[in-house]
C-alpha positions as CSV (number, residue, x, y, z in Angstrom):
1,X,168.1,147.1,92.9
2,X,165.1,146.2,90.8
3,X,163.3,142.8,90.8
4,X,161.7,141.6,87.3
5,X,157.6,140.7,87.8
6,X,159.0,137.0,87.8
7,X,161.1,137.2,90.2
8,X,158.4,138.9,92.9
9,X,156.2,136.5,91.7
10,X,157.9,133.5,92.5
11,X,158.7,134.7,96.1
12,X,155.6,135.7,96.6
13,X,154.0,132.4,95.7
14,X,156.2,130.3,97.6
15,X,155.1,132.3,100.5
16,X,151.6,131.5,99.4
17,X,152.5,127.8,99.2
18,X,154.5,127.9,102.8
19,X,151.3,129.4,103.9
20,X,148.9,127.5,102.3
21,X,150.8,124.0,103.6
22,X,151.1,125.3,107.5
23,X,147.1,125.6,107.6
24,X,146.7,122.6,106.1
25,X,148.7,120.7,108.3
26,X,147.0,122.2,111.3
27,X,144.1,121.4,110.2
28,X,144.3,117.9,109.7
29,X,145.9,117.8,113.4
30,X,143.1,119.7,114.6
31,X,140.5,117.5,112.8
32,X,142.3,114.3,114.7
33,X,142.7,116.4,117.8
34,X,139.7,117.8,118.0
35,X,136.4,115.3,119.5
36,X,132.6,116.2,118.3
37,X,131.1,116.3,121.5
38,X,127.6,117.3,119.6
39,X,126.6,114.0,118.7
40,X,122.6,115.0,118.7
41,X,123.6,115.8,114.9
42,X,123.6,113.2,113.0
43,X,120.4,112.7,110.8
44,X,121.1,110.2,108.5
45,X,119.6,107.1,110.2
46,X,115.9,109.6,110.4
47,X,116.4,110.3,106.5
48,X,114.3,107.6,105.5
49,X,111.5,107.3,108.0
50,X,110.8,111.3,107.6
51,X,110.1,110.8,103.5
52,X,108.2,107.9,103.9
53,X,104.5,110.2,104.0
54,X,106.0,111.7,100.4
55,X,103.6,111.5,97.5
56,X,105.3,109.7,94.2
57,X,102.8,111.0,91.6
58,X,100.6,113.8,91.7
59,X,99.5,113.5,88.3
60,X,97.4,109.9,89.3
61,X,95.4,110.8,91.9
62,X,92.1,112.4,90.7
C-alpha cells in the first residue's frame, strides 16, 4: 500500500508534536522539582559596584 507525501507527513509531525509536548512538560516539572542548590551565582546585586571605576569619556581627558 502506498502512502501520499501528505499523508507520512502528517504522521510524522504529530509524532514530532507528541514528542515535542512530553519534553516540555518534563521540563517544566523538572524546573519546579528541581532546587538550585548553587546559590554563590547570582551576580546581579555586584553589577553595579564592579562598573563604578568605568571611564565615561575618553575623548575629555587630555
Amino acid at each position: 500500500m502506498t502512502t501520499t507525501f501528505k499523508t507520512r507527513f502528517w504522521r510524522i509531525s504529530k509524532w514530532f508534536a507528541g514528542l515535542f509536548v512530553l519534553l516540555f512538560v518534563f521540563r517544566l516539572i523538572y524546573g519546579y522539582v528541581a532546587t538550585d542548590t548553587n546559590t554563590g551565582s547570582d551576580f546581579s546585586d555586584n553589577f553595579f559596584s564592579s562598573i563604578d571605576n568605568l571611564r565615561k569619556n575618553y575623548a575629555s581627558e587630555k
